[in-house]
C-alpha positions as CSV (number, residue, x, y, z in Angstrom):
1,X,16.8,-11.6,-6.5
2,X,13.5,-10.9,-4.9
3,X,12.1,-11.7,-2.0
4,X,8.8,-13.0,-2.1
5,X,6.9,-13.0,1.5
6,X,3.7,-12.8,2.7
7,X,3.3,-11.1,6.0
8,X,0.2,-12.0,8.2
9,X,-1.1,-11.2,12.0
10,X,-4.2,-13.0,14.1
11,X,-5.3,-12.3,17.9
12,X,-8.4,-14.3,19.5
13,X,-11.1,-12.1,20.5
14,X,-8.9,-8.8,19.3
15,X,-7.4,-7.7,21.2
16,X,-6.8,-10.9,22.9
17,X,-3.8,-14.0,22.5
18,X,-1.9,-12.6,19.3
19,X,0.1,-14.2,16.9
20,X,1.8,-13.0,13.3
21,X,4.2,-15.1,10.9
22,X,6.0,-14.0,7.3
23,X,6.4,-17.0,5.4
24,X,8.5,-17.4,2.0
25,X,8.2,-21.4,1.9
26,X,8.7,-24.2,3.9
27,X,12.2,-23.9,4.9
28,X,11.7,-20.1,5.5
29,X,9.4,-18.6,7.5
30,X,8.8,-17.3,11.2
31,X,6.5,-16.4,14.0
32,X,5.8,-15.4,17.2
33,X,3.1,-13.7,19.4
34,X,2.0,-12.5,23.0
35,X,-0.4,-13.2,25.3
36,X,-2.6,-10.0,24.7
37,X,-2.7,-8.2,21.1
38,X,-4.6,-6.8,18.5
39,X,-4.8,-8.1,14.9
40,X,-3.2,-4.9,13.7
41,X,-0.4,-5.0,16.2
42,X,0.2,-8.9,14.2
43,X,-0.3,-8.0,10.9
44,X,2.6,-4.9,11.8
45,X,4.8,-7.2,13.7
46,X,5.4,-9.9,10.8
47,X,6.2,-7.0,8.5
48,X,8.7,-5.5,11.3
49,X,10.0,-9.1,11.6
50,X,10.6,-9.5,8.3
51,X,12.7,-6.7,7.3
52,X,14.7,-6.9,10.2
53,X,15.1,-11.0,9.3
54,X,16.0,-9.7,5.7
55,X,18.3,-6.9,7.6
56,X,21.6,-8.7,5.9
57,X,20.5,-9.1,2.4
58,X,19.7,-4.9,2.1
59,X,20.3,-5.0,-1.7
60,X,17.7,-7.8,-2.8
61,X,14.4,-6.3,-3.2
62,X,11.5,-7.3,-1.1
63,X,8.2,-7.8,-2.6
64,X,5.1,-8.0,0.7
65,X,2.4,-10.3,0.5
66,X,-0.6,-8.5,2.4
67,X,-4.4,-8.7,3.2
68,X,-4.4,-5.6,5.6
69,X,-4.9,-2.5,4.3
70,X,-4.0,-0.8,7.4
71,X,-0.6,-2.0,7.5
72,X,-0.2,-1.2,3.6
73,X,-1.7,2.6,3.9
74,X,0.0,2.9,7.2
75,X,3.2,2.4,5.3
76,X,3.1,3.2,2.1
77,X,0.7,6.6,2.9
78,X,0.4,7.9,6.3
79,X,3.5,7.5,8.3
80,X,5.4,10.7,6.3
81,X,2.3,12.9,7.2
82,X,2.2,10.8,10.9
83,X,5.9,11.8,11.2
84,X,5.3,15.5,10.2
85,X,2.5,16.4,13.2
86,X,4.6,14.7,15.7
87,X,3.1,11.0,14.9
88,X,-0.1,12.3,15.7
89,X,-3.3,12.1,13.3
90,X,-5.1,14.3,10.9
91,X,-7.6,14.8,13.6
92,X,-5.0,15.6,16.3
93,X,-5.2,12.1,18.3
94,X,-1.9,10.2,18.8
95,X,-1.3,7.4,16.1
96,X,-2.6,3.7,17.1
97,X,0.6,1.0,17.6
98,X,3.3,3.7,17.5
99,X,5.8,1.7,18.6
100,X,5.4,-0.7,16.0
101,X,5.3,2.2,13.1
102,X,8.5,3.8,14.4
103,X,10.4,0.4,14.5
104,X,8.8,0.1,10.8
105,X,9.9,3.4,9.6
106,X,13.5,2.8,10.9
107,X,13.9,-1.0,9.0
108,X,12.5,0.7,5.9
109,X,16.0,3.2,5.2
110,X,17.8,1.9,2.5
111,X,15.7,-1.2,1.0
112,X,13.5,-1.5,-1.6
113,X,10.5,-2.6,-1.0
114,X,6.7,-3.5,-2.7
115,X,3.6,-4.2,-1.2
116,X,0.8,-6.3,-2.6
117,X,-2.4,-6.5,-1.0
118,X,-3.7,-10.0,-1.7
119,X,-7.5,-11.2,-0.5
120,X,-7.4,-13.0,2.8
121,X,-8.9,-16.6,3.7
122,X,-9.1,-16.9,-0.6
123,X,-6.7,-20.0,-1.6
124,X,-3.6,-17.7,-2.0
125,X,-1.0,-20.0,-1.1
126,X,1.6,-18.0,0.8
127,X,-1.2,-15.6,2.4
128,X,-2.6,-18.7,3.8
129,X,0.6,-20.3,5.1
130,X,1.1,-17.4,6.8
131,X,-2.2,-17.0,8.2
132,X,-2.1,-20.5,9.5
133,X,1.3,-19.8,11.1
134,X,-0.3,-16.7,12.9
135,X,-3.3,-18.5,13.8
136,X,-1.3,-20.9,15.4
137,X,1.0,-18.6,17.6
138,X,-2.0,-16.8,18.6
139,X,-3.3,-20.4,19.8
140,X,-0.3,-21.4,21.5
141,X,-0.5,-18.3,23.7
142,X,-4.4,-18.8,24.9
143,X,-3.1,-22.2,26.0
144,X,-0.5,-20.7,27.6
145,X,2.5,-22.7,25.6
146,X,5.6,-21.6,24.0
147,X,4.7,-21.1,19.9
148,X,6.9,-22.5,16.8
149,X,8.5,-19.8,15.9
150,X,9.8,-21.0,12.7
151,X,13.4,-21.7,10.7
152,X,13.5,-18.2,10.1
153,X,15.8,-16.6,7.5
154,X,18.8,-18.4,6.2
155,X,21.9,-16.0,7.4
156,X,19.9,-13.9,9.9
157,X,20.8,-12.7,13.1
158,X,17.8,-13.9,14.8
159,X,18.8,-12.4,18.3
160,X,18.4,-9.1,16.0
161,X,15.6,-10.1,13.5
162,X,13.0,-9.2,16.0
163,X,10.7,-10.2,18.9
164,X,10.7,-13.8,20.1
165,X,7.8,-15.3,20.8
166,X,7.9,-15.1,24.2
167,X,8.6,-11.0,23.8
168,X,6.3,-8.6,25.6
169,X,3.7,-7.0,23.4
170,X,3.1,-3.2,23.0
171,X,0.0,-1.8,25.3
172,X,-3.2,-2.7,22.6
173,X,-5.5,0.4,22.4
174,X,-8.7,0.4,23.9
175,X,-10.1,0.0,19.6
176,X,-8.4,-0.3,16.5
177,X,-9.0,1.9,13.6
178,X,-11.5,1.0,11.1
179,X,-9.9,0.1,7.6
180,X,-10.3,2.9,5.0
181,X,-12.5,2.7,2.5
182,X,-10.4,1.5,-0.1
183,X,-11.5,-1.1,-2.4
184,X,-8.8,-2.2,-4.6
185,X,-8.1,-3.9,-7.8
186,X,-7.8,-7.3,-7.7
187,X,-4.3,-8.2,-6.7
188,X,-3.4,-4.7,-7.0
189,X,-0.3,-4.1,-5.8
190,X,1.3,-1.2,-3.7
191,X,4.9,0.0,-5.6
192,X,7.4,2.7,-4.1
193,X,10.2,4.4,-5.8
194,X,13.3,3.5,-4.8
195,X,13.8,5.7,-2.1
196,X,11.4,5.0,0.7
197,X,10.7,8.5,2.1
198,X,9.1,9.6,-1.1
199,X,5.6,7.7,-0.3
200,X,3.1,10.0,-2.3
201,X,2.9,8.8,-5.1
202,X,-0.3,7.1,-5.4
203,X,-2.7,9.1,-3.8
204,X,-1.3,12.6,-4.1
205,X,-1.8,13.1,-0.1
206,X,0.4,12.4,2.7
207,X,-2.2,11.5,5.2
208,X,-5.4,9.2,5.8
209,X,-7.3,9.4,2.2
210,X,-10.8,10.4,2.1
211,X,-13.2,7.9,2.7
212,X,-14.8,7.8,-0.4
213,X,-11.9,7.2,-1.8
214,X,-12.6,3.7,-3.7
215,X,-10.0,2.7,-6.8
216,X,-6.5,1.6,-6.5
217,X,-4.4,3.1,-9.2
218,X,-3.3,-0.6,-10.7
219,X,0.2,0.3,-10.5
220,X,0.8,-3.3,-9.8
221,X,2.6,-5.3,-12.5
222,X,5.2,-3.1,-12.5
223,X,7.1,-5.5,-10.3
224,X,7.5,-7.4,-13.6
225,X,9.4,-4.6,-15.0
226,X,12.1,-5.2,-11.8
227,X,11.9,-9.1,-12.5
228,X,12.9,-8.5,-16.3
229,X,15.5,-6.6,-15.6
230,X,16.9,-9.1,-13.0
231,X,16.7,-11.4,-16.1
232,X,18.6,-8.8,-18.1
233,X,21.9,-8.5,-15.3
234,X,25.0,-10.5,-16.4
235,X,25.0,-11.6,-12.6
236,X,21.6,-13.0,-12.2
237,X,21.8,-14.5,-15.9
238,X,25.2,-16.6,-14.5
239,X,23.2,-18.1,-11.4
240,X,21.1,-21.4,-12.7
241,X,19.5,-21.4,-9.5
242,X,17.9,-17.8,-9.4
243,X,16.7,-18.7,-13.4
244,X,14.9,-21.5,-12.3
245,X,13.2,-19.7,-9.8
246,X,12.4,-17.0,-12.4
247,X,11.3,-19.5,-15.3
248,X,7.8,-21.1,-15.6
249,X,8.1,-24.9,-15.7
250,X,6.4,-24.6,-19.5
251,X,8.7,-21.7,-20.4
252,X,9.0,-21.3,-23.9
253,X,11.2,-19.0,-26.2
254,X,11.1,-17.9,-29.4
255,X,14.2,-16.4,-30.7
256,X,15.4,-13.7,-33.7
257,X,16.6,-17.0,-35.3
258,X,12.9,-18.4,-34.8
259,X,14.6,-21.7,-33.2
260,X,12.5,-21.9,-29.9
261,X,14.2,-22.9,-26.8
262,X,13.0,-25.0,-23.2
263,X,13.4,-23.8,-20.2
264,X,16.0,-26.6,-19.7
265,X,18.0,-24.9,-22.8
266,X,17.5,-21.3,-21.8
267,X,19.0,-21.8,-18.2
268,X,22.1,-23.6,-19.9
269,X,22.5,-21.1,-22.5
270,X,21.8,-18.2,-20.3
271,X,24.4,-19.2,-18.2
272,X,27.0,-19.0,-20.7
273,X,26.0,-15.8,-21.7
274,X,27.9,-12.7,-21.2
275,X,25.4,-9.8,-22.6
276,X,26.4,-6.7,-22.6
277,X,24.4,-3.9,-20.6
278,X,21.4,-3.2,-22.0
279,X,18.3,-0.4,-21.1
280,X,15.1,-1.9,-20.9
281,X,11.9,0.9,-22.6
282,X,8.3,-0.7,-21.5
283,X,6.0,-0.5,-24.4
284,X,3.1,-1.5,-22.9
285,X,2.1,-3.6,-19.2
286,X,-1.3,-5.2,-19.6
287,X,-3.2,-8.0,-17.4
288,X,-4.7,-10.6,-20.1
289,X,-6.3,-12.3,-17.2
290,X,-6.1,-12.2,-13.3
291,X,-3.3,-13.9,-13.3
292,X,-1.5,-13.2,-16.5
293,X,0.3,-10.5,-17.6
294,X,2.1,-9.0,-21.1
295,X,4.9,-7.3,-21.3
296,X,6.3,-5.7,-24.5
297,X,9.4,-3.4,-24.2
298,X,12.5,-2.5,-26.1
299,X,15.9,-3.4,-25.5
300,X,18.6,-1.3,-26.6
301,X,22.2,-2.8,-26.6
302,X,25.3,-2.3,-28.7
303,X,24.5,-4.7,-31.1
304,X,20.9,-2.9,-31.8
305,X,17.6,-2.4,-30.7
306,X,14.9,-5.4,-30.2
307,X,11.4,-5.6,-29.5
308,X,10.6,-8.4,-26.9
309,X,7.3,-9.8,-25.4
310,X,7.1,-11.3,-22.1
311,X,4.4,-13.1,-20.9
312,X,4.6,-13.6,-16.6
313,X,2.3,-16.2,-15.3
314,X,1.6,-15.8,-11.0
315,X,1.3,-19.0,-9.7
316,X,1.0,-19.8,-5.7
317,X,1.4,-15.7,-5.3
318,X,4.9,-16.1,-7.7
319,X,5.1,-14.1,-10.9
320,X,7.3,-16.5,-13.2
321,X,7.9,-16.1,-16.8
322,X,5.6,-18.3,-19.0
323,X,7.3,-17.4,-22.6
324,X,9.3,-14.8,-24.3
325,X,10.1,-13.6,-28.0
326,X,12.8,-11.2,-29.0
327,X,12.8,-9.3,-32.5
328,X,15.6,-7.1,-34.0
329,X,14.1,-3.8,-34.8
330,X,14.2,-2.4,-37.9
């Protein structure tokens, strides 16, 4: 199943009292601070935090909320090039919050990850929990109090997970680098392969981009590629709970029969289902609105091939699936 988090950092006066948070809902979230930070240092931190809270679950995918795009280049882009001069720049000065990147690059081996860079202070849901969360930590340390650090994880070795909030910050720099001139799509989202230390795919460079570089290739919805397929496992199809999550609350389906089925039907027949394995071909992968999205693809089992369309519906930052229709091809 994946994990859907949105990471965020704050300081007050940057650098100044710091704070940063991850936050999945209300029953999962954490964060923590110091007394002196920069914004960047915050917005790395809850990202550091939260793979290392997600440390014991290294086979569910985790899918970043995000409104810096210096922690997203810095990850996705820049740290193989970083890595290959030594961690120093393009321009031969020593990379800004080191520590942090180092401690990031080690929690990345072996998981799968997305990023999605998401519009601060704009109504998104879990971008603003986690925001308020940061804020908040950042607030608790100007007034010289111990934060909230949050219910954490369920499962994770919190001693492990990462730096109280009462943990000593890194040494700020005297100025944090200016965010590249990036503007991306909206919602556009940041996808690696599955194996994290090929990170050049979108750009074709492996260090800072040029600064006139101003389009996001909108790799995005290709996250609901990985979520179909989830729906496709014999596993996932068996767990009611993880359906629900997946399933609109007005999911319809339409089947080869033509009897449509409730998402109250579809969980129950779903998880009586034993399908056998299937390969999923994407036909096409189209926004219809900013937060809608089509999917049309090919399954091909034993019993056939069929042409299904998906339509995924993102509500409060969560892509769920609105309605579905499967055809036998011809």
């Amino acid at each position: 199943m994946t994990i859907i988090a949105a990471a965020d950092g704050s300081a007050l006066g940057n650098p100044g009292p710091a704070g940063w948070a991850w936050y999945v809902d209300e029953n999962c979230w954490r964060a923590g601070g110091w007394p002196h930070g920069t914004n960047n240092m915050g917005e790395l931190m809850a990202v550091l935090d939260l793979f290392k809270s997600t440390a014991h679950l290294p086979r569910e995918p985790l899918h970043i909320l995000c409104d810096s795009q210096y922690v997203i280049n810095s990850v996705t882009k820049w740290m193989p090039g970083w890595k290959r001069k030594g961690w120093k720049k393009s321009d031969g000065k020593p990379v800004l919050n080191l520590e942090l990147l180092k401690e990031i690059d080690a929690a990345l081996v072996g998981r799968k990850y997305t990023f999605e860079w998401v519009k601060g202070h704009a109504g998104h849901e879990l971008n603003e929990a986690a925001d308020v969360r940061a804020r908040d930590a950042a607030t608790a340390f100007q007034a010289k109090r111990a934060p909230r650090e949050g219910p954490g994880f369920p499962g994770a070795d919190t001693a492990r997970a990462g730096a109280s909030a009462s943990a000593a910050a890194p040494v700020p720099p005297r100025e944090t680098p200016a965010s590249p001139g990036v503007t991306p799509t909206a919602q556009a989202l940041f996808l690696l392969p599955d194996e994290p230390q090929q990170l050049d795919l979108f750009f074709g460079v492996d260090d800072e981009p040029d600064p006139a570089y101003n389009s996001v290739p909108d790799d995005g919805l290709k996250i609901l590629v990985n979520l179909e397929r989830e729906l496709m496992d014999p596993e996932f199809r068996t767990d009611a709970s993880k359906l629900a999550m997946l399933l609109h609350k007005d999911f319809t389906e339409v089947g080869a029969s033509g009897r449509s089925w409730t998402r109250e039907e579809a969980i129950t027949a779903l998880g009586g289902d034993q399908p056998a394995d299937a390969t999923l071909e994407v036909l096409t992968l189209d926004l219809v609105d900013a937060e809608t999205a089509l999917l049309t693809y090919r399954s091909v089992e034993p019993r056939g091939s069929v042409l299904r369309s998906s339509l995924w519906r993102r509500d409060s930052g969560r892509w769920q699936l609105r309605f579905h229709q499967g055809t036998p091809e011809a």
